[in-house]
N, CA, C and O atoms as a GROMACS GRO file, in nm:
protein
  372
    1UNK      N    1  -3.764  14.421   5.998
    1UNK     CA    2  -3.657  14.398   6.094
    1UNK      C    3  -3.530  14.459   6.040
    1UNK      O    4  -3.504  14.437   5.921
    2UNK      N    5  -3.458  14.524   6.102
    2UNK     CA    6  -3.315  14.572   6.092
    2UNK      C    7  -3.257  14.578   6.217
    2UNK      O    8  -3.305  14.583   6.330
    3UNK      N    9  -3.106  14.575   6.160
    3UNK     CA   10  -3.024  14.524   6.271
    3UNK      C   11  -2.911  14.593   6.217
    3UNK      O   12  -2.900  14.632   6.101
    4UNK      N   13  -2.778  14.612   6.367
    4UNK     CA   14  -2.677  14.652   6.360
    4UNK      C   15  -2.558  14.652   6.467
    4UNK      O   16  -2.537  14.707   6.575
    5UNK      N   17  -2.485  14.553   6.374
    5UNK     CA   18  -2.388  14.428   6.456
    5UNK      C   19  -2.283  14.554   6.561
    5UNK      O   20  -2.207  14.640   6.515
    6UNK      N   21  -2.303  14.534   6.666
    6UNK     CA   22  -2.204  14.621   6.745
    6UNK      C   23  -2.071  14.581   6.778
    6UNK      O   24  -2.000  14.664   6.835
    7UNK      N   25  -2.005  14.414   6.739
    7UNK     CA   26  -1.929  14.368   6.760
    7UNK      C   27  -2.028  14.247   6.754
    7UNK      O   28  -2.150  14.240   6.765
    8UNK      N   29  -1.864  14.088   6.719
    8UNK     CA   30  -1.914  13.988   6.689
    8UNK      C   31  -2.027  13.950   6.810
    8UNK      O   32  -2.131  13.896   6.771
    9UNK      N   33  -2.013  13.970   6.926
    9UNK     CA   34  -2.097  13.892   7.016
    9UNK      C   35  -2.235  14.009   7.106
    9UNK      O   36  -2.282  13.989   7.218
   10UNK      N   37  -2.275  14.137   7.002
   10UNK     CA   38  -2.368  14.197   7.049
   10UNK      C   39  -2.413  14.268   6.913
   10UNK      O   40  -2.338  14.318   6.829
   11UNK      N   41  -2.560  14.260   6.912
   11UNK     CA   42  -2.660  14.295   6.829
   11UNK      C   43  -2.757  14.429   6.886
   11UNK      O   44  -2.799  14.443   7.001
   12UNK      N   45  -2.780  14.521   6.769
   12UNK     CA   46  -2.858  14.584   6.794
   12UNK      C   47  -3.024  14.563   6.716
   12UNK      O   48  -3.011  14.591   6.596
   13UNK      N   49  -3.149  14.528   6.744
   13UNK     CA   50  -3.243  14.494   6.695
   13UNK      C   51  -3.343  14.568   6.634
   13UNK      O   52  -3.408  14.581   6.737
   14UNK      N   53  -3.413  14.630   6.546
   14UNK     CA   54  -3.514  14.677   6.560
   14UNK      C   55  -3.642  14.600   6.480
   14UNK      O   56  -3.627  14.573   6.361
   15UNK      N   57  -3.764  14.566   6.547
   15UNK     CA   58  -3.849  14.491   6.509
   15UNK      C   59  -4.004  14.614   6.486
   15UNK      O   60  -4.075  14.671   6.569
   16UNK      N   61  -4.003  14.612   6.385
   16UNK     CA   62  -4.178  14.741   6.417
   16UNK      C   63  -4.286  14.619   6.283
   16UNK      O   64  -4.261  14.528   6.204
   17UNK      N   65  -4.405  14.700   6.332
   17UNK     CA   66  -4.486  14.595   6.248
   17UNK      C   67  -4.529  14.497   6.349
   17UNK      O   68  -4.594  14.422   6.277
   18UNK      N   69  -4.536  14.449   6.461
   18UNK     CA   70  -4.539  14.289   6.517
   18UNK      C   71  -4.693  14.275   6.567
   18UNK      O   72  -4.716  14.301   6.685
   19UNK      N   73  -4.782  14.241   6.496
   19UNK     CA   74  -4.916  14.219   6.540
   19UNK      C   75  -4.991  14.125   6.609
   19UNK      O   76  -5.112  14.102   6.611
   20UNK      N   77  -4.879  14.064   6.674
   20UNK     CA   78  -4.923  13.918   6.719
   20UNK      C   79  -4.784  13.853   6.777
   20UNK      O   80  -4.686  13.885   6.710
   21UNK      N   81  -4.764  13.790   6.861
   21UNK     CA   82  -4.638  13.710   6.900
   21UNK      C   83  -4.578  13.648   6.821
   21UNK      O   84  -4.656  13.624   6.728
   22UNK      N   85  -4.481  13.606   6.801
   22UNK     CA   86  -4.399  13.594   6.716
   22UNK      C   87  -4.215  13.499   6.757
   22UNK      O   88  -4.179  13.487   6.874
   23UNK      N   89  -4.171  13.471   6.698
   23UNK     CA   90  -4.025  13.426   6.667
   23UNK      C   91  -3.949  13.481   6.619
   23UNK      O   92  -3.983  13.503   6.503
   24UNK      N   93  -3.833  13.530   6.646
   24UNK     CA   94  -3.713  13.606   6.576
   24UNK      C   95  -3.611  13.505   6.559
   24UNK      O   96  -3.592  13.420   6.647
   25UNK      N   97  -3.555  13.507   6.469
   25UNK     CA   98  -3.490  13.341   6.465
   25UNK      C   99  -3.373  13.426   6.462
   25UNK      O  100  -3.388  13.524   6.389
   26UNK      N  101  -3.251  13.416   6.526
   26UNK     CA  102  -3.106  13.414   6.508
   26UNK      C  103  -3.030  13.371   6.423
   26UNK      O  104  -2.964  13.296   6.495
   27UNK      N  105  -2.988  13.362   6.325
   27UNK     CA  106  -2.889  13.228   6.217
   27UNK      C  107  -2.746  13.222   6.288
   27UNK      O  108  -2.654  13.205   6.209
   28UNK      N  109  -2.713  13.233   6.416
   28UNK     CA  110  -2.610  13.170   6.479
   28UNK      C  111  -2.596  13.044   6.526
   28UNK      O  112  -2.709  13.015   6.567
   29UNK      N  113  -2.512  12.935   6.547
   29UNK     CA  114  -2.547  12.805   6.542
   29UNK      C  115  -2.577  12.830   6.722
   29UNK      O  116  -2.509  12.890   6.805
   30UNK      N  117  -2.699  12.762   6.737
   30UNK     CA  118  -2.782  12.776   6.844
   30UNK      C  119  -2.635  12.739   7.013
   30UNK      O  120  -2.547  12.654   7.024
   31UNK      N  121  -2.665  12.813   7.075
   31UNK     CA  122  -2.589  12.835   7.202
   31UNK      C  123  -2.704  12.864   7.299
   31UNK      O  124  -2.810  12.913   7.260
   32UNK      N  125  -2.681  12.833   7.416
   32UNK     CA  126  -2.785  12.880   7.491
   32UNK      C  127  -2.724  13.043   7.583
   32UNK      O  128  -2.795  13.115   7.653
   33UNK      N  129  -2.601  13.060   7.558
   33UNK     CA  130  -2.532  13.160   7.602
   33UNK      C  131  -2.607  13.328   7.584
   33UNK      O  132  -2.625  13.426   7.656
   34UNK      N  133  -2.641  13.281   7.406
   34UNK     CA  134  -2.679  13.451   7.360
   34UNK      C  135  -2.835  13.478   7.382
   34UNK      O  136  -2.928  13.399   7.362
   35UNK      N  137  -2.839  13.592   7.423
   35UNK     CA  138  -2.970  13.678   7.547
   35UNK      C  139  -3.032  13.770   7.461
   35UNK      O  140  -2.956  13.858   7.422
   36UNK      N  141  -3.148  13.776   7.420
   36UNK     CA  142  -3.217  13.868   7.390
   36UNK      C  143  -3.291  13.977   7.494
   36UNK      O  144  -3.407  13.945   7.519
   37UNK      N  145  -3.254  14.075   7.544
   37UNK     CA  146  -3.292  14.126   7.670
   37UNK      C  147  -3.284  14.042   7.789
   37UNK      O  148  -3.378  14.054   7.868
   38UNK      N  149  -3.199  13.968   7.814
   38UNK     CA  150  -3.203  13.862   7.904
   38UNK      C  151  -3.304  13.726   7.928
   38UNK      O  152  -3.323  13.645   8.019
   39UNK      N  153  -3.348  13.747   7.808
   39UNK     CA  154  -3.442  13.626   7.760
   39UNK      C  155  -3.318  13.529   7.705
   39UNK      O  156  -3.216  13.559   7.643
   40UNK      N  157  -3.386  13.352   7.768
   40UNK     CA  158  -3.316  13.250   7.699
   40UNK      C  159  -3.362  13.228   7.525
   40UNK      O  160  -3.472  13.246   7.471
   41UNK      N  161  -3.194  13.172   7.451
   41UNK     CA  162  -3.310  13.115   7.322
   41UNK      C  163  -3.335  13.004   7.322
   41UNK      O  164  -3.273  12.928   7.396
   42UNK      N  165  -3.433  12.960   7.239
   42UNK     CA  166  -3.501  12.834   7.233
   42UNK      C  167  -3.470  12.777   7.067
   42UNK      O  168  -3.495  12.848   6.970
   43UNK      N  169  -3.408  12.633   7.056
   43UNK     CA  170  -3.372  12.574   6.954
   43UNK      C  171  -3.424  12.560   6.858
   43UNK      O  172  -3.501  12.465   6.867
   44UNK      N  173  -3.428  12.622   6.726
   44UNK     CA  174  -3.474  12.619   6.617
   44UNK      C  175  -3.394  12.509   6.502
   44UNK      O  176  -3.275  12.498   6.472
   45UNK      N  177  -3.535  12.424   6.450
   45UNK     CA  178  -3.439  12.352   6.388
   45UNK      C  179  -3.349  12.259   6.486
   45UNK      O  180  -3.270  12.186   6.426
   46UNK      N  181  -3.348  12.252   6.609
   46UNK     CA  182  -3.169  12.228   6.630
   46UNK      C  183  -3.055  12.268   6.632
   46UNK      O  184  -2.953  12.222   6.683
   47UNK      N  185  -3.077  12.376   6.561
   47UNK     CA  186  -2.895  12.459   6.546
   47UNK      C  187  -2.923  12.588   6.533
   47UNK      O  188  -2.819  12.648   6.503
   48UNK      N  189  -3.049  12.685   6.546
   48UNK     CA  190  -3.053  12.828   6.537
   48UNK      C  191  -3.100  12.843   6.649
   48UNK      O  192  -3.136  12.748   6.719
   49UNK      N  193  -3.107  12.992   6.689
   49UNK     CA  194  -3.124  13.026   6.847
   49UNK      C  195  -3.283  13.151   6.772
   49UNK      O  196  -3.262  13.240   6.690
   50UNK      N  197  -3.409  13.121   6.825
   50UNK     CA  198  -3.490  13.130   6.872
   50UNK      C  199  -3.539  13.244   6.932
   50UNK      O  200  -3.476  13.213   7.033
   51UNK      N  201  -3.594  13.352   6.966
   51UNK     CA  202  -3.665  13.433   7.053
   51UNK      C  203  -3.783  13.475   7.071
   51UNK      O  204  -3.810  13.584   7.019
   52UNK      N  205  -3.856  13.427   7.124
   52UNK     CA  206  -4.039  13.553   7.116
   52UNK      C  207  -4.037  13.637   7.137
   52UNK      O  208  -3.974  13.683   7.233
   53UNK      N  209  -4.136  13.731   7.023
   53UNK     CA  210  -4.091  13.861   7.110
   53UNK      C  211  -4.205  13.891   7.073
   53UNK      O  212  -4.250  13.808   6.994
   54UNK      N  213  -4.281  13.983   7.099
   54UNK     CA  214  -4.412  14.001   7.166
   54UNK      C  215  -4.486  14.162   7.087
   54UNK      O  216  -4.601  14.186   7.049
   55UNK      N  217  -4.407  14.213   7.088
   55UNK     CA  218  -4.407  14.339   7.035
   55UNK      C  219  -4.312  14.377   6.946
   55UNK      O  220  -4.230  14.294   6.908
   56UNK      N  221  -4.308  14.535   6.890
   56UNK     CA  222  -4.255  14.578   6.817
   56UNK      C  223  -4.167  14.678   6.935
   56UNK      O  224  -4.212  14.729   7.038
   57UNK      N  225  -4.023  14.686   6.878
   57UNK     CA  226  -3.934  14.761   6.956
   57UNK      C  227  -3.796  14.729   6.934
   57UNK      O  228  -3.763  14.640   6.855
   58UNK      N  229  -3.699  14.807   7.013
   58UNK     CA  230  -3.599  14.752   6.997
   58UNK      C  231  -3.503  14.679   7.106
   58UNK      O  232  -3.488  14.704   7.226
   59UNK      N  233  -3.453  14.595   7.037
   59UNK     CA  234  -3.405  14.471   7.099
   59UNK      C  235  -3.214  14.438   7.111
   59UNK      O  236  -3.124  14.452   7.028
   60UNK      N  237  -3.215  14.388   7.266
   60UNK     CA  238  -2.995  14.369   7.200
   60UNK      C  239  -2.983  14.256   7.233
   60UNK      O  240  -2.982  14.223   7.351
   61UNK      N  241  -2.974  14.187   7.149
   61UNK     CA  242  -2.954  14.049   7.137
   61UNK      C  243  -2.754  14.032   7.185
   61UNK      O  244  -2.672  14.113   7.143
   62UNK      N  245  -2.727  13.948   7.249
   62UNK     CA  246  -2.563  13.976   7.310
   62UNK      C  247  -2.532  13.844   7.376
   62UNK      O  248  -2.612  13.803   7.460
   63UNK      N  249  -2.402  13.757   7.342
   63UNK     CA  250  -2.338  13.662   7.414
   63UNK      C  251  -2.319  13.709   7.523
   63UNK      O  252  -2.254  13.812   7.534
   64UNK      N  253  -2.383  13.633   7.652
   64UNK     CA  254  -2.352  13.663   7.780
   64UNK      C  255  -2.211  13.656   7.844
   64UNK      O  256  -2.170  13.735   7.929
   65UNK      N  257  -2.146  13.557   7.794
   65UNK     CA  258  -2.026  13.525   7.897
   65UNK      C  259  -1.906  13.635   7.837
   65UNK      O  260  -1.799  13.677   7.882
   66UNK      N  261  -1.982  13.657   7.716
   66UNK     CA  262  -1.842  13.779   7.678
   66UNK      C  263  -1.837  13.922   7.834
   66UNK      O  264  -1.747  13.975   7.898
   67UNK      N  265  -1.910  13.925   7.833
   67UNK     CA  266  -1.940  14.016   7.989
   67UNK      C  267  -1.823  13.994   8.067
   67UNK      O  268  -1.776  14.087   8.131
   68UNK      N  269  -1.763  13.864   8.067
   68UNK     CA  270  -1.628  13.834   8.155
   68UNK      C  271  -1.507  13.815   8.115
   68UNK      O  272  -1.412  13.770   8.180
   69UNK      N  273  -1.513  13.857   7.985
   69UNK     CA  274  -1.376  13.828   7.926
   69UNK      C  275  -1.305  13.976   7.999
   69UNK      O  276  -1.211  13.961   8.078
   70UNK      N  277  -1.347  14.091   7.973
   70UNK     CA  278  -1.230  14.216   8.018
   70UNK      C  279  -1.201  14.281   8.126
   70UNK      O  280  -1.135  14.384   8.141
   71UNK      N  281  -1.310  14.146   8.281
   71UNK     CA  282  -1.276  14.178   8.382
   71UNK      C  283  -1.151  14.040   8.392
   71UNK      O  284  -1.062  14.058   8.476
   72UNK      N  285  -1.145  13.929   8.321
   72UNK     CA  286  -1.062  13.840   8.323
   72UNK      C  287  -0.962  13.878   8.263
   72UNK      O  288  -0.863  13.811   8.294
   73UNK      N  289  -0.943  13.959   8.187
   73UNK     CA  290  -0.733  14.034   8.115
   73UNK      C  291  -0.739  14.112   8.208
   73UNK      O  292  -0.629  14.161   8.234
   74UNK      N  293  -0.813  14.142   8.265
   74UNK     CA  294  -0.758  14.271   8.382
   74UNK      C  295  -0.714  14.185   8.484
   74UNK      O  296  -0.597  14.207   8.516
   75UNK      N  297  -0.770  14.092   8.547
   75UNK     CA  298  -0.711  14.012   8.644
   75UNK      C  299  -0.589  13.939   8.629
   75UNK      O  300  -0.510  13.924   8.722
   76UNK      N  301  -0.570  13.883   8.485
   76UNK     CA  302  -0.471  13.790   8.428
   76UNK      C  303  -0.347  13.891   8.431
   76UNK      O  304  -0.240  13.872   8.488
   77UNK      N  305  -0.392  14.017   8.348
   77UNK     CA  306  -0.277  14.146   8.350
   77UNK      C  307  -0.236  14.139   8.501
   77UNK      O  308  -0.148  14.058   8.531
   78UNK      N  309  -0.287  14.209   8.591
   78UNK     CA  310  -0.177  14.172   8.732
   78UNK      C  311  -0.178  14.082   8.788
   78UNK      O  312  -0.148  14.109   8.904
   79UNK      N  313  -0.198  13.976   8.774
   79UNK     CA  314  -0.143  13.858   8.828
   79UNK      C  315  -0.002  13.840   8.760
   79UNK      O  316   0.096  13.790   8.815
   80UNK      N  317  -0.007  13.889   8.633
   80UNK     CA  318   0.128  13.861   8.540
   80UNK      C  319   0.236  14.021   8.623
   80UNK      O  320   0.334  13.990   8.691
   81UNK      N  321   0.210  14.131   8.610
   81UNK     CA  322   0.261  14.189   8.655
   81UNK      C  323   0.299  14.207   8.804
   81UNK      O  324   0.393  14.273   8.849
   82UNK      N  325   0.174  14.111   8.894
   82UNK     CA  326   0.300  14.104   9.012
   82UNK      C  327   0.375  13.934   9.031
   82UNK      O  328   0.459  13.907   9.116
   83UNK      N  329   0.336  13.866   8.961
   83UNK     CA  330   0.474  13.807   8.963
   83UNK      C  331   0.615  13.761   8.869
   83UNK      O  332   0.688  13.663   8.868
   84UNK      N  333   0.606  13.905   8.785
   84UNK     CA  334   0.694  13.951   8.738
   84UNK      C  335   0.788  14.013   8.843
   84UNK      O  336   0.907  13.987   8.861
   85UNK      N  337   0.692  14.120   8.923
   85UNK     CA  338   0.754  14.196   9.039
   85UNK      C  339   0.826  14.166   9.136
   85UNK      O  340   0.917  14.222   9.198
   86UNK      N  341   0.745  14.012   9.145
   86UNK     CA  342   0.827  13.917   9.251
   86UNK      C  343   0.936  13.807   9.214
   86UNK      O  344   1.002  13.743   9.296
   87UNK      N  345   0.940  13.798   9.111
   87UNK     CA  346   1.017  13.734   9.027
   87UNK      C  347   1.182  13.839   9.006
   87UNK      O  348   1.297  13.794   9.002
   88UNK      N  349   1.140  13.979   8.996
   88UNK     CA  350   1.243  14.098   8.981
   88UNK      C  351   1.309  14.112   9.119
   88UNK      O  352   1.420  14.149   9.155
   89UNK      N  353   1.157  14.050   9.208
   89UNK     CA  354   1.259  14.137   9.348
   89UNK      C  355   1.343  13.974   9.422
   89UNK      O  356   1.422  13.960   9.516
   90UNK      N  357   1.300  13.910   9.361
   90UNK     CA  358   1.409  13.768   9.399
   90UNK      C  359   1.492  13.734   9.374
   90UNK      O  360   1.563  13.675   9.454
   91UNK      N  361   1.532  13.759   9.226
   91UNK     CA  362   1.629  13.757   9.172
   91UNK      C  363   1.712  13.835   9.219
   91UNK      O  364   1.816  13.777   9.253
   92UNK      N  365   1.711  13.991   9.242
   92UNK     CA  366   1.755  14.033   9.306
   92UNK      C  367   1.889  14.003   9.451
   92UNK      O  368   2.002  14.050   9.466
   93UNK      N  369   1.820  13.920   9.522
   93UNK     CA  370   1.870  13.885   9.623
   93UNK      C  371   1.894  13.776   9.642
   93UNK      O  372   1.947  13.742   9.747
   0.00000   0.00000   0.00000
């Protein structure tokens, strides 16, 4: 197995060798958020996050909800910039 962190909340996987089904264990404290190809994980222990994976290949393991953080500063950004705008054009008058 080798791997290569693309940022804190996305993984790049590679698994070769896999002769039989199997578990990829995560050592992140278990979330049900982070997706292995859009596969859920399953609780290891209690506190590690879990995956089967079936074969040999490669895999991107990735926190889902990060997906919405940089359509949410884009929204937050103009909401702030228009009522700045409207805030400029009131004062105004």
């Amino acid at each position: 197995i080798t791997y290569r962190q693309i940022n804190p909340t996305k993984y790049i996987v590679n698994i070769s060798n896999v002769t039989k089904p199997t578990f990829l264990v995560f050592s992140q404290t278990y979330a049900n958020f982070w997706r292995l190809d859009g596969q859920t994980p399953l609780p290891v222990y209690s506190l590690l996050n879990g995956f089967y994976v079936d074969k040999s290949g490669q895999y991107v393991v990735e926190f889902e909800p990060q997906k919405f953080i940089y359509p949410g500063l884009v929204i937050s950004a103009i909401t702030l910039v228009s009522l700045a705008l409207l805030f400029i054009r009131s004062s105004k008058h």
